[in-house]
TORSE-820582 format. One record per residue (C-alpha): residue in three letters; x, y, z. Coordinates in pm, 1 decimal, padded with zeros to 6 digits. Last residue first. Layout:
BEGIN
<kolba 'ALA' <X Y Z>>
...
# end
This chain:
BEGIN
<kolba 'UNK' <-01782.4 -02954.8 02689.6>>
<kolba 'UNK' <-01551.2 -02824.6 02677.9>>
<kolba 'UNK' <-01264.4 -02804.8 03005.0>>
<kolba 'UNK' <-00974.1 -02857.3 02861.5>>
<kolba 'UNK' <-00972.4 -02671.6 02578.0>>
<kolba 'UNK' <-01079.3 -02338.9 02784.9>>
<kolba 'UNK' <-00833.7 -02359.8 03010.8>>
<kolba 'UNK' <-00597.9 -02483.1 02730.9>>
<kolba 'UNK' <-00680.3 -02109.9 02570.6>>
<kolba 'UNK' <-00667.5 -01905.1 02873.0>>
<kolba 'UNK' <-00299.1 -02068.5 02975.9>>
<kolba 'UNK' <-00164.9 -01978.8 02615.6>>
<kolba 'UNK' <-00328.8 -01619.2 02654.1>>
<kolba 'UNK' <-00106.6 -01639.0 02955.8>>
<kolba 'UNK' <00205.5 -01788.6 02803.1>>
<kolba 'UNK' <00203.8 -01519.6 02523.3>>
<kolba 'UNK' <00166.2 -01237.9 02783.0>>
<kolba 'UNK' <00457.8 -01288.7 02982.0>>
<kolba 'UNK' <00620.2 -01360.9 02617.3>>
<kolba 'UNK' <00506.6 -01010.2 02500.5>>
<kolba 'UNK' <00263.9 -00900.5 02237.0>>
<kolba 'UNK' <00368.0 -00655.3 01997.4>>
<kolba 'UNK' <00323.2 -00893.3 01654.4>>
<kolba 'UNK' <-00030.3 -00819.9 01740.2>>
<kolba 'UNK' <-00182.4 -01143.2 01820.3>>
<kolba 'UNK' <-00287.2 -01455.2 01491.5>>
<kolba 'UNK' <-00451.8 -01762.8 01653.7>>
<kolba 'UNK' <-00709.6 -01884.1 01321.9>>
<kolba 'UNK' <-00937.0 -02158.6 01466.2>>
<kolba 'UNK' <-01033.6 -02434.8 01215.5>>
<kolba 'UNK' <-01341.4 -02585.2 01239.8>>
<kolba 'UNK' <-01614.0 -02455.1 01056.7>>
<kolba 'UNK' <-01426.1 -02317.6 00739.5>>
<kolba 'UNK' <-01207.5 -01972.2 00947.7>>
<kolba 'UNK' <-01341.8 -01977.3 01346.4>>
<kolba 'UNK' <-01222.9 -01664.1 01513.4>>
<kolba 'UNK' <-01042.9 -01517.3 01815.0>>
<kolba 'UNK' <-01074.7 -01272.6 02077.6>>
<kolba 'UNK' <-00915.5 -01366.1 02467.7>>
<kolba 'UNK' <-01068.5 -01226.9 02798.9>>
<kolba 'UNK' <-01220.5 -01536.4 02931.0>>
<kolba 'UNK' <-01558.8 -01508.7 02841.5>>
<kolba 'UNK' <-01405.7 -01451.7 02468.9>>
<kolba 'UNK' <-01212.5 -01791.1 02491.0>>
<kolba 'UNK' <-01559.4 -01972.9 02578.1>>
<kolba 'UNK' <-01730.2 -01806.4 02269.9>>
<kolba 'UNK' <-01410.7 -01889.6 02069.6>>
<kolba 'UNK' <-01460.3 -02244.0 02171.2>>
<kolba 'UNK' <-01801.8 -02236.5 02072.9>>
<kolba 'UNK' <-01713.0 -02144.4 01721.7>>
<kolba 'UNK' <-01501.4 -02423.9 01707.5>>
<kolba 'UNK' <-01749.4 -02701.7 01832.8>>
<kolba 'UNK' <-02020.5 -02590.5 01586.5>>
<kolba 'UNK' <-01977.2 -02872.3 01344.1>>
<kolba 'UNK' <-02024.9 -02811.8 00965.6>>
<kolba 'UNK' <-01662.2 -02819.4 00927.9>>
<kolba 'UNK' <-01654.2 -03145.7 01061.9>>
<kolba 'UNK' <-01496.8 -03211.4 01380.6>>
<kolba 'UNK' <-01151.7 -03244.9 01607.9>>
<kolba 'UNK' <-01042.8 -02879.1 01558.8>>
<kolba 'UNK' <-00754.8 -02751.4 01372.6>>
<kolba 'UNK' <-00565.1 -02509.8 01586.5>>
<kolba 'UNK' <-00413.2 -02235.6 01381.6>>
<kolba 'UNK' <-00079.8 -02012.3 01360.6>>
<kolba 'UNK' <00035.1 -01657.2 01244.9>>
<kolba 'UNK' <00251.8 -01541.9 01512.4>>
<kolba 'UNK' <00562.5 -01712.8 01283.4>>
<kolba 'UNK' <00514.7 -01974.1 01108.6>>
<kolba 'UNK' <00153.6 -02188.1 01147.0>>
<kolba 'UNK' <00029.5 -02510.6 01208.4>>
<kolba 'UNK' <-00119.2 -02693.6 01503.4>>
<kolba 'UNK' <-00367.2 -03042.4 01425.5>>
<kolba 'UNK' <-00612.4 -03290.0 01557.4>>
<kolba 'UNK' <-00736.3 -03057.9 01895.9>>
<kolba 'UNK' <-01029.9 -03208.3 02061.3>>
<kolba 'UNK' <-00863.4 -03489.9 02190.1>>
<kolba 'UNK' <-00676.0 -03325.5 02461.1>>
<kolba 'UNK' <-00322.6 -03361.2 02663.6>>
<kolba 'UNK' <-00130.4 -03369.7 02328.2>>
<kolba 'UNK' <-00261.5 -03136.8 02166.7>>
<kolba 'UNK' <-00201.8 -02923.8 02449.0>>
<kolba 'UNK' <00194.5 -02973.6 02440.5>>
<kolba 'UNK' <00130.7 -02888.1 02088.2>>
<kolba 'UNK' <-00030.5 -02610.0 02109.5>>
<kolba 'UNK' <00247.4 -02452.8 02403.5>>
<kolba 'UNK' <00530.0 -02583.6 02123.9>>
<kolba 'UNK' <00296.0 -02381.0 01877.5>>
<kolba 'UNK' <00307.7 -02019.4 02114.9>>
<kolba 'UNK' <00738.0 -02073.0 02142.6>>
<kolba 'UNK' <00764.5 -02093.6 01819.0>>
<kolba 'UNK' <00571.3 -01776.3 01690.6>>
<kolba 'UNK' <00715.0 -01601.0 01971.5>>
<kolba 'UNK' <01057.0 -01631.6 01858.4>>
<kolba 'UNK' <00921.8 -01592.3 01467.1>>
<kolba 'UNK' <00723.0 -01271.7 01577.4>>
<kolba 'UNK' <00932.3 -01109.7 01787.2>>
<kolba 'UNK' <01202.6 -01098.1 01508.9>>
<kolba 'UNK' <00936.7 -00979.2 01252.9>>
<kolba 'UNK' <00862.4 -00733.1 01510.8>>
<kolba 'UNK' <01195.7 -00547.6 01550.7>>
<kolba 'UNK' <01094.9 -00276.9 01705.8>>
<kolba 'UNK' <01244.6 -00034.2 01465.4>>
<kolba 'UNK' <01197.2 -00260.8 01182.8>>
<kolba 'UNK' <00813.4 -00256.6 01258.3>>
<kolba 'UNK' <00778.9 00095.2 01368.0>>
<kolba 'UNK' <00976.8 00205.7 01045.5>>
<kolba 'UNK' <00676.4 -00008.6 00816.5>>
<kolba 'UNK' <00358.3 00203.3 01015.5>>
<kolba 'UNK' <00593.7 00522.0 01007.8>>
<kolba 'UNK' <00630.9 00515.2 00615.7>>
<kolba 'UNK' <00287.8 00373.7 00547.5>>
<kolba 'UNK' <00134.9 00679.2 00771.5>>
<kolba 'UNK' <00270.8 00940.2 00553.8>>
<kolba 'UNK' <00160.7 00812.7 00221.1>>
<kolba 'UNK' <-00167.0 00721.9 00337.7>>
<kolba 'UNK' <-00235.7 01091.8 00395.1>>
<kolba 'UNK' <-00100.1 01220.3 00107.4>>
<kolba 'UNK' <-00356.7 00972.7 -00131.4>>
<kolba 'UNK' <-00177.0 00728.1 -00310.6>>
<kolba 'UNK' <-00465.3 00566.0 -00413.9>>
<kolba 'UNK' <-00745.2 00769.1 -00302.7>>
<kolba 'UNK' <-00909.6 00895.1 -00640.3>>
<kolba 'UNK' <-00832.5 00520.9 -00769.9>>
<kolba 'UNK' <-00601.3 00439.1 -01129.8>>
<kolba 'UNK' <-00537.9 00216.1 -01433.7>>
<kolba 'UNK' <-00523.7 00297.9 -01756.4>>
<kolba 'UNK' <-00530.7 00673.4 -01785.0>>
<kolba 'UNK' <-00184.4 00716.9 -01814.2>>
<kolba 'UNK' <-00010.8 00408.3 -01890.9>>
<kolba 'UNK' <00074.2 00051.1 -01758.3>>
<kolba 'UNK' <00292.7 -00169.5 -01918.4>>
<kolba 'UNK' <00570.0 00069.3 -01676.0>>
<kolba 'UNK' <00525.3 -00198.7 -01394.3>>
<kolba 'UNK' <00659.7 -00494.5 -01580.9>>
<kolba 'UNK' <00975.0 -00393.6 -01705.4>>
<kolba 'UNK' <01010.1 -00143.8 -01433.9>>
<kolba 'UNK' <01024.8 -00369.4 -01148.0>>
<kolba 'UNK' <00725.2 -00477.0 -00980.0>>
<kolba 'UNK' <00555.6 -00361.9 -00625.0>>
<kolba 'UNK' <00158.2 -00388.4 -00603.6>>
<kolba 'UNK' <00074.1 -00164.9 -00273.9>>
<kolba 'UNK' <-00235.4 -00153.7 -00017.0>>
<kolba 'UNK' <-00345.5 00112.6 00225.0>>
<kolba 'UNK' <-00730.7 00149.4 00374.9>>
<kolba 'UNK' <-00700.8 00308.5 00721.8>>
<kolba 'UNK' <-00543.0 00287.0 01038.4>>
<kolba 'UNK' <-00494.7 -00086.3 01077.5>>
<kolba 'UNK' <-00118.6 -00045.8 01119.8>>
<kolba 'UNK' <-00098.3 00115.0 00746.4>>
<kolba 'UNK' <00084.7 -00190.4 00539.7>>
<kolba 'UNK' <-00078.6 -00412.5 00852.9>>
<kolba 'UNK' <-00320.8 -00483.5 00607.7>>
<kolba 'UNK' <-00196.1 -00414.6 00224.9>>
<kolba 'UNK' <00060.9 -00578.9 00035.2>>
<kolba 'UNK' <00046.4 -00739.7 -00299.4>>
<kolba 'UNK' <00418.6 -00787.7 -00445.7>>
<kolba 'UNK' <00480.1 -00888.8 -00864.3>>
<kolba 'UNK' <00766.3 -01040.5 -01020.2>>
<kolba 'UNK' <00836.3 -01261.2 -00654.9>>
<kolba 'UNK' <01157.5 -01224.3 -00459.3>>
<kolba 'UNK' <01185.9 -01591.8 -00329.9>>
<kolba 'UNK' <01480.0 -01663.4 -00043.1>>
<kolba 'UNK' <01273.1 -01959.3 00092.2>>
<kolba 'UNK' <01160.1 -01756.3 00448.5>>
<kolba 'UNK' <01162.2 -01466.1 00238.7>>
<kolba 'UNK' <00823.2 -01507.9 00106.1>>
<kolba 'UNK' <00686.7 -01520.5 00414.2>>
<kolba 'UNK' <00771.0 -01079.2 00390.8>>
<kolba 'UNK' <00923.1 -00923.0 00663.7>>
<kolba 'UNK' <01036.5 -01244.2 00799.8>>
<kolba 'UNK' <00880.2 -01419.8 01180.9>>
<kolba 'UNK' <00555.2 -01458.6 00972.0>>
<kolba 'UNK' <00347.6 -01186.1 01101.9>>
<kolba 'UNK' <00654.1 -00872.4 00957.9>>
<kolba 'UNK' <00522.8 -00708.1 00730.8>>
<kolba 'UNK' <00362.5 -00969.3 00512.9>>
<kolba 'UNK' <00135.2 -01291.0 00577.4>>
<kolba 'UNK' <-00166.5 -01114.7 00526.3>>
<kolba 'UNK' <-00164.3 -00903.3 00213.5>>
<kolba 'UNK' <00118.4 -01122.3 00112.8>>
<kolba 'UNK' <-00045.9 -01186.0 -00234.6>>
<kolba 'UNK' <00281.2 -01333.5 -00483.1>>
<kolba 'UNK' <00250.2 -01274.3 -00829.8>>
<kolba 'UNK' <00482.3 -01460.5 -00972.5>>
<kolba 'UNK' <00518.1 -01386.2 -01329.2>>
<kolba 'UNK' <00550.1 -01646.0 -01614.1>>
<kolba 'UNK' <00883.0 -01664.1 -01867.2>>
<kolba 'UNK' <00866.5 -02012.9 -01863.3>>
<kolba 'UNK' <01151.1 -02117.6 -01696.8>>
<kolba 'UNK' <01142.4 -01834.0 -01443.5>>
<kolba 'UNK' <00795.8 -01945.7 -01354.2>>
<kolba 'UNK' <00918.7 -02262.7 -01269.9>>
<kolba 'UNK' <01211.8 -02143.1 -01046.4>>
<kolba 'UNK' <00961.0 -01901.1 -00864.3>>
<kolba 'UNK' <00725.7 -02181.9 -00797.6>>
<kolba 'UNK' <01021.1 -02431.0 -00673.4>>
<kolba 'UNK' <01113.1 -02152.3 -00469.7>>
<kolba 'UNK' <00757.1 -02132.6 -00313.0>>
<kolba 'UNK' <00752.3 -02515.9 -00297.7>>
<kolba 'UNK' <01085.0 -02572.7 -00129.0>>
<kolba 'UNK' <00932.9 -02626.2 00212.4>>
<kolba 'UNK' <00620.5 -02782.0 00197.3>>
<kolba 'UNK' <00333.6 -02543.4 00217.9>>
<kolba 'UNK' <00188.5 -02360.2 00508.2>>
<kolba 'UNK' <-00182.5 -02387.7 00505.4>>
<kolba 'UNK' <-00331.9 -02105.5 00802.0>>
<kolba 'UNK' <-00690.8 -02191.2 00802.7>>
<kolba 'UNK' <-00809.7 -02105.9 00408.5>>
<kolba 'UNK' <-00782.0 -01739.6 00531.7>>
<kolba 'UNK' <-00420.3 -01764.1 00587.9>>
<kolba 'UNK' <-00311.2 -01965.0 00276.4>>
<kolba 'UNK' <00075.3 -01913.0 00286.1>>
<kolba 'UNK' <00279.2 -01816.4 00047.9>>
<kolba 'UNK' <-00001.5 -01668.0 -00098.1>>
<kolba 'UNK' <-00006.7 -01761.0 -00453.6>>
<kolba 'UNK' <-00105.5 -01609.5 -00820.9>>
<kolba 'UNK' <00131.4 -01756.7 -01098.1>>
<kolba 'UNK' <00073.1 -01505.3 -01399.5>>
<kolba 'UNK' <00100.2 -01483.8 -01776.5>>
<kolba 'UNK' <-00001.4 -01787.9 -01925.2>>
<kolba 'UNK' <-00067.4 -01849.4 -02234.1>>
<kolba 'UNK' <00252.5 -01999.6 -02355.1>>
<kolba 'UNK' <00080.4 -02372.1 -02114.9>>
<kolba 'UNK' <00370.2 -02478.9 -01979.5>>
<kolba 'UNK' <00282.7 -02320.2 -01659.7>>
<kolba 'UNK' <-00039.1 -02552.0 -01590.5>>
<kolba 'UNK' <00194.1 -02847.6 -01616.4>>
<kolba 'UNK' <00485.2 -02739.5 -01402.2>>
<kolba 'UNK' <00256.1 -02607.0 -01177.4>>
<kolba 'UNK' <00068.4 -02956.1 -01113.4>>
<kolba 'UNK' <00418.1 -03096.7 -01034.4>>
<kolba 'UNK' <00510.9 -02902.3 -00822.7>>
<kolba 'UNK' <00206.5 -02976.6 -00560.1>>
<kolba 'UNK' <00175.8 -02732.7 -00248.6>>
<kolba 'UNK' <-00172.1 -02574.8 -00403.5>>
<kolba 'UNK' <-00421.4 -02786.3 -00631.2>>
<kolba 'UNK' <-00471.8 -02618.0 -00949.7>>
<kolba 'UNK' <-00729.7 -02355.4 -01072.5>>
<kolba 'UNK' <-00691.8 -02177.6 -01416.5>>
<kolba 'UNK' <-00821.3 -01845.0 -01471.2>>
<kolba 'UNK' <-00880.6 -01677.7 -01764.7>>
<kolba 'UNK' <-01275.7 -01642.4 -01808.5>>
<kolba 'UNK' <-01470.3 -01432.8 -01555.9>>
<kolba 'UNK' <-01787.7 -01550.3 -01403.7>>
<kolba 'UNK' <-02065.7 -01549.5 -01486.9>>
<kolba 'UNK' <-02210.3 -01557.5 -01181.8>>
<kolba 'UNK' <-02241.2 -01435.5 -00803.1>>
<kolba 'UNK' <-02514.4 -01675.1 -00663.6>>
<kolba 'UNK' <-02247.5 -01956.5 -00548.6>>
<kolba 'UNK' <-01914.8 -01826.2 -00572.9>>
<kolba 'UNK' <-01759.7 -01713.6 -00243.4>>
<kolba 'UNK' <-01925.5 -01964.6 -00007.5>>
<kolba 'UNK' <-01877.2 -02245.5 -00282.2>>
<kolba 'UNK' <-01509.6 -02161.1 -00198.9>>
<kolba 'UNK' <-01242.0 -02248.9 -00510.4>>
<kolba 'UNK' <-01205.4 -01915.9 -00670.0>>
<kolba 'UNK' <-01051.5 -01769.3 -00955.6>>
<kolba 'UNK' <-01385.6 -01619.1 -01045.8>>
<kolba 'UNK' <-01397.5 -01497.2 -00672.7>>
<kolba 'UNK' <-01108.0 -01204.8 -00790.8>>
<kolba 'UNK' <-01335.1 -01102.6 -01070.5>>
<kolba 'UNK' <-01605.9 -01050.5 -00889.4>>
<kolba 'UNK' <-01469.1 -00858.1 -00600.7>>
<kolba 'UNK' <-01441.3 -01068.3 -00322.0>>
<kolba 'UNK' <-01039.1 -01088.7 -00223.4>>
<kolba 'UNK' <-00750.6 -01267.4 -00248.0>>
<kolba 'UNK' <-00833.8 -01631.6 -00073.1>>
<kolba 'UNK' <-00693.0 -01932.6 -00202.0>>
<kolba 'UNK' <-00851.9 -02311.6 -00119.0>>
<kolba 'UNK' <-00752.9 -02391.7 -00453.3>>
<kolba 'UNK' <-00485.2 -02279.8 -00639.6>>
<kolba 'UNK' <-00439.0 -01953.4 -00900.3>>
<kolba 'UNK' <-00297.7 -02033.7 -01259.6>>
<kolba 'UNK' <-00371.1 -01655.6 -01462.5>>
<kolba 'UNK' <-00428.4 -01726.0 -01846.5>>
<kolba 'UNK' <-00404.0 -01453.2 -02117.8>>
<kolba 'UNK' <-00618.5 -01568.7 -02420.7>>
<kolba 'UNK' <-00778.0 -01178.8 -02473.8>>
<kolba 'UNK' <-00522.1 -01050.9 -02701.4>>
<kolba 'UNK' <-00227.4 -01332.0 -02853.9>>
<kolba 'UNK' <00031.5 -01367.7 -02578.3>>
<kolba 'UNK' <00346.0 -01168.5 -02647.2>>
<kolba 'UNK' <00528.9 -01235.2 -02380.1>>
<kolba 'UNK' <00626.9 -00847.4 -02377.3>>
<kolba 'UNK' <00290.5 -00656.1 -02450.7>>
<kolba 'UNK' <-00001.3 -00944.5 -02400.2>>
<kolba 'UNK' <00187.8 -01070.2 -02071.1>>
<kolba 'UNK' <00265.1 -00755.7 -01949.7>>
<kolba 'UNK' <-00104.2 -00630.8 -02010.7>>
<kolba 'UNK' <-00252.0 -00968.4 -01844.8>>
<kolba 'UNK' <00024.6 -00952.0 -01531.2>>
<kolba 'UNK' <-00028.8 -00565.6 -01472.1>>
<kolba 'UNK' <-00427.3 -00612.0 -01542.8>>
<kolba 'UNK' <-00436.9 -00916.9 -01259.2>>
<kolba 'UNK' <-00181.2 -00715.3 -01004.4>>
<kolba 'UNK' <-00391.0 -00442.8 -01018.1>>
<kolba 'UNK' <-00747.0 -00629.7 -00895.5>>
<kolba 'UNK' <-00488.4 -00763.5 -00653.5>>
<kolba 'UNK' <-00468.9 -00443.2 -00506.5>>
<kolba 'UNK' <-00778.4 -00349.9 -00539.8>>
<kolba 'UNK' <-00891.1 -00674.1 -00330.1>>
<kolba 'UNK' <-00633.0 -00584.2 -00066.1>>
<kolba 'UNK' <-00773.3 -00232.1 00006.7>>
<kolba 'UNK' <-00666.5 00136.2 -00063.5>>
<kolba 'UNK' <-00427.2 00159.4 -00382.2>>
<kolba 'UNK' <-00061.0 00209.5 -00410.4>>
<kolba 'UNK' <00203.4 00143.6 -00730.5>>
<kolba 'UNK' <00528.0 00100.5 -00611.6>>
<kolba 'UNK' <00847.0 00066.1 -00840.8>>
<kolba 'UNK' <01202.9 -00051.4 -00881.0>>
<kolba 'UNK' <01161.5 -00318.2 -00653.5>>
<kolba 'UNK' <01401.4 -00445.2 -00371.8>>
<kolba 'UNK' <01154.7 -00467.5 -00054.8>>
<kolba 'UNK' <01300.6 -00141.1 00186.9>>
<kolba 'UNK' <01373.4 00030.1 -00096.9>>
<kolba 'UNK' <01063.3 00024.1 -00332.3>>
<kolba 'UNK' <00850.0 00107.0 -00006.3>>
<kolba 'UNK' <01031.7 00409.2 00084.4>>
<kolba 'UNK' <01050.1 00531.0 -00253.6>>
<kolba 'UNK' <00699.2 00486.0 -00313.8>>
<kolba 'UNK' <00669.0 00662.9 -00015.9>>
<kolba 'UNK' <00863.8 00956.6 -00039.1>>
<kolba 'UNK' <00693.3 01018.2 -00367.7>>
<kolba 'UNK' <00339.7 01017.7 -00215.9>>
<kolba 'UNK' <00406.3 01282.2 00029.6>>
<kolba 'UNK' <00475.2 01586.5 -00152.9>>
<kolba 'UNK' <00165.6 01574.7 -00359.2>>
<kolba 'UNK' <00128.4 01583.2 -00738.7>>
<kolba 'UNK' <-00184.4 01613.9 -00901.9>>
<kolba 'UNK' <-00484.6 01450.2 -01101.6>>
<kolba 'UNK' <-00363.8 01182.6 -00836.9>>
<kolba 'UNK' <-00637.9 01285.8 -00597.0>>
<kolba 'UNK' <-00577.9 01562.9 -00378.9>>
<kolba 'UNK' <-00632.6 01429.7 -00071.4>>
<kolba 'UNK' <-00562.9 01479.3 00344.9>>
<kolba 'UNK' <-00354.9 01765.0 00374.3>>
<kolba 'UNK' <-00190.6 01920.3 00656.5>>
<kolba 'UNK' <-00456.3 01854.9 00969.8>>
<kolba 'UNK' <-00444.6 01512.4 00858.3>>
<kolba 'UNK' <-00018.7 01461.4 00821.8>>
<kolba 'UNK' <-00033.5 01523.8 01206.1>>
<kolba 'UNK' <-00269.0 01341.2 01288.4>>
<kolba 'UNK' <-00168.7 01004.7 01127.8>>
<kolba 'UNK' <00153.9 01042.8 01155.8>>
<kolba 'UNK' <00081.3 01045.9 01538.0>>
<kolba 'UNK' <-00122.3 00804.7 01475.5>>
<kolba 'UNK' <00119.0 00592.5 01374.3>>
<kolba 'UNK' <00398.1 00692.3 01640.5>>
<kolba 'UNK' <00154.4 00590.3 01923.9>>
<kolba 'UNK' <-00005.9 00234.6 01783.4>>
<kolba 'UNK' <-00351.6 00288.7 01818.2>>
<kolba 'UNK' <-00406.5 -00117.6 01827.3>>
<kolba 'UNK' <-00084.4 -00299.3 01782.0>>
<kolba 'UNK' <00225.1 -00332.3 01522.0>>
<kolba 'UNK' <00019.5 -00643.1 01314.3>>
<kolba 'UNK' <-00305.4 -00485.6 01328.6>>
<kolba 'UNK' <-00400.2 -00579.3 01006.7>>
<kolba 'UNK' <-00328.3 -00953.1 01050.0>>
<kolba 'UNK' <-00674.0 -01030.4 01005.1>>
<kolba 'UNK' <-00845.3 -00755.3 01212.9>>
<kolba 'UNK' <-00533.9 -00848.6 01449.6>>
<kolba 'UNK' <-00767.8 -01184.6 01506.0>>
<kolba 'UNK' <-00566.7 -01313.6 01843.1>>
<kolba 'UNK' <-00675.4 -00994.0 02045.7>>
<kolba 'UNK' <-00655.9 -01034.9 02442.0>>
<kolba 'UNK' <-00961.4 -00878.2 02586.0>>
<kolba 'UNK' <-01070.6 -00621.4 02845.0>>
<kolba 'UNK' <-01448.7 -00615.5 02959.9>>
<kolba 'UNK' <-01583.5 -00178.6 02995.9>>
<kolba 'UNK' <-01870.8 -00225.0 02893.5>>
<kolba 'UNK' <-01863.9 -00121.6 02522.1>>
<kolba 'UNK' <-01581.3 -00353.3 02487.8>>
<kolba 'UNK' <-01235.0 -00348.9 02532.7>>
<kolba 'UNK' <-00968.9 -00443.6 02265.2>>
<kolba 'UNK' <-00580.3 -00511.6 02386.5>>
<kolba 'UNK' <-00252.2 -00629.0 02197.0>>
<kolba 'UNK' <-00149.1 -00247.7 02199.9>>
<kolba 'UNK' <-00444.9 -00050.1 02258.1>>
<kolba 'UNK' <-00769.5 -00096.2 02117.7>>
<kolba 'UNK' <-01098.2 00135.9 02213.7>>
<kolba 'UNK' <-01492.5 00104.8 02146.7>>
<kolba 'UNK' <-01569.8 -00318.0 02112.1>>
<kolba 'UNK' <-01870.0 -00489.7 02085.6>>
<kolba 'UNK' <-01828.8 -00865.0 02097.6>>
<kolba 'UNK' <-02122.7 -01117.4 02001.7>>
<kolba 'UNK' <-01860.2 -01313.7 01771.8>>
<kolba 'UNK' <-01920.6 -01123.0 01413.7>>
<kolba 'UNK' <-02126.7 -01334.8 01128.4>>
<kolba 'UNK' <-02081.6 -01095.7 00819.7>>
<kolba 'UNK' <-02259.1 -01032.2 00483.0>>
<kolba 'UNK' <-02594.8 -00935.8 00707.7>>
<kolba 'UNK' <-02594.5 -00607.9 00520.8>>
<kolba 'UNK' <-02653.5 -00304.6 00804.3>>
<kolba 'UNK' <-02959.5 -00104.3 00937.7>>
<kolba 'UNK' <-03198.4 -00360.4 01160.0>>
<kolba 'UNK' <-02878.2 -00644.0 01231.6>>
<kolba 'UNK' <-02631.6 -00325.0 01305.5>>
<kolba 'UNK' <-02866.5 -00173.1 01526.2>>
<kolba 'UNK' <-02951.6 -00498.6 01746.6>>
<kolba 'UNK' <-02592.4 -00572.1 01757.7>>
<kolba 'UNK' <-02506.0 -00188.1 01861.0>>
<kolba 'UNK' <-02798.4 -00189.9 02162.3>>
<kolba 'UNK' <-02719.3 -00514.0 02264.8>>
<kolba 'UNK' <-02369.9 -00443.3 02366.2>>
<kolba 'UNK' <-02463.2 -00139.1 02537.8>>
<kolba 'UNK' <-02453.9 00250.2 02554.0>>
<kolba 'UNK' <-02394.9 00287.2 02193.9>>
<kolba 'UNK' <-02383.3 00710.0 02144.8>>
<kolba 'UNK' <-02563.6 00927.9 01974.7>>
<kolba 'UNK' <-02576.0 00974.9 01600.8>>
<kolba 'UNK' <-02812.4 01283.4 01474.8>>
# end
């Protein structure tokens, strides 16, 4: 029988006895999120500038999604797709409307949904490029982040992600992201079927690339008949100040990878979109999950993407968004310790004054945690600044105020 945590200490001390040590959490246990808020086991109320990586991006517990949640839970939860359920339809056509695609195809997490996006771009590519079977090439860039799955780390560049987890998978080609002229080599190459971005590299410590270089990217793959398969697990719905980042340079990519914020952190949703040409390569029996598509997810993706038009959170995000680096900057400028601030939108970092291998970032988020405000390290010293695209201005300028506190004062 499970009781209950009564302490911090007690959780930590069970999850380091019973669980996989494949994470390094902040020393934070938290019971209940609302809104931009998290509490922890005793009671201590924090800001949240993680979003469970951009998950989050309407707020925690968001009213209206669970309410779908609930209600569509006591209906039906699963059937698996051996059957038809009146739920999923309305969603696919939901989703295929509100981002210009002829088709939806869901799974659960991000990694499964890029999983999908590799066999759509390989079978499309063997089927109507004609590429001769089994030489199929996918050009991914360094410092990207999709997933873990082993296939997925074959493509890339982290030592962190690789090292112990061979063979890896064949097909891949790596180039260096925000360079042209790199893609219009690798793409030349008749072999290859896919271009596999993020628009920008949010894991890798919030890279935003040149402008032009996402439509340059979709203009080269046009030219050579290559898909763009464009991963917006965390820089979609709505985190960039656009619905999608891609927008920001007009770019409707061949292939769409959502998930995250796709359910409001509720549960497990993700989505590859396509057009028919490329979606229907796929046949009965050929690709699938037993929850993909489940009823339940159906209902809450439909209220999870209305909440953020209806509140206009992509809006709130890019005014926001600015207003939050122009506060980094101004501190930048007062202290030593901060080199760099990047970002679009509410999706921003601060890159810290020290090697990777320093401990300087991670002790900043210790000192922003004492003081009521959540955030993470990503590669040693870069701190990822990414609040629930529901956060006000009052509240942006006081979680601004925490962080140059904190800043200042390090030592």
């Amino acid at each position: 029988m499970v009781s209950t945590i009564t302490s911090s200490l007690e959780a930590i001390e069970l999850e380091d006895k019973f669980g996989a040590h494949n994470y390094h959490p902040l020393p934070v246990v938290l019971n209940r999120g609302d809104g931009v808020f998290l509490w922890d086991v005793e009671g201590k109320r924090y800001y949240d500038f993680l979003s469970a990586y951009s998950a989050v991006n309407q707020g925690h517990c968001h009213p209206r999604i669970i309410h779908a949640l609930i209600d569509q839970a006591k209906e039906l939860t699963l059937t698996s797709r051996a059957f038809y359920n009146d739920k999923l339809g309305l969603a696919e056509k939901y989703v295929c409307e509100t981002f210009g695609y002829d088709k939806a195809l869901f799974m659960n997490s991000g990694a499964e949904a890029n999983e999908t996006a590799i066999k759509l771009a390989r079978k499309w590519g063997y089927t109507k490029k004609g590429i001769p079977d089994n030489e199929a090439v996918i050009v991914a860039v360094r410092k990207n982040f999709h997933g873990r799955t082993t296939t997925i780390i074959s493509a890339s560049s982290d030592p962190s992600a690789r090292k112990g987890f061979g063979p890896f998978m064949p097909g891949f080609e790596v180039v260096e992201y925000d360079n042209v002229q790199v893609l219009q080599e690798a793409l030349a190459n008749a072999n290859v079927c896919g271009l596999w971005i993020e628009p920008i590299q949010g894991e890798a410590g919030v890279y935003v690339p040149k402008d032009g270089y996402l439509k340059a990217a979709a203009d080269l793959c046009k030219q050579h008949n290559v898909l763009l398969m464009m991963d917006e697990i965390q820089t979609g719905i709505g985190r960039t100040g656009k619905m999608l980042a891609s927008e920001h340079e007009d770019v409707h990519p061949d292939l769409l990878i959502l998930g995250k914020a796709l359910s409001g952190g509720v549960l497990p949703i993700s989505v590859v979109l396509a057009d028919d040409d490329i979606m229907l390569v796929l046949k009965p029996g050929e690709h699938g999950s037993t929850f993909g598509g489940n009823p339940l997810a159906a209902a809450v993706v439909v209220e999870a993407l209305q909440v953020v038009k209806d509140e206009n959170l992509a809006e709130q995000a890019d005014r926001l968004g600015a207003l939050f680096r122009d506060r980094m900057t101004q501190l930048k400028e007062k202290s030593s310790l901060i080199t760099l601030v990047r970002g679009k939108g509410l999706l921003n970092a601060i890159v810290i004054n020290d090697s990777p291998q320093s401990e300087t970032a991670w002790n900043l988020c210790l000192k922003f945690a004492q003081h009521g405000l959540l955030a993470k390290p990503t590669h040693g010293n870069i701190i990822r600044l990414a609040p629930p695209l529901v956060i006000t201005e009052e509240q942006i300028h006081e979680c601004c105020d925490i962080i140059e506190r904190c800043v200042l004062n390090y030592k």
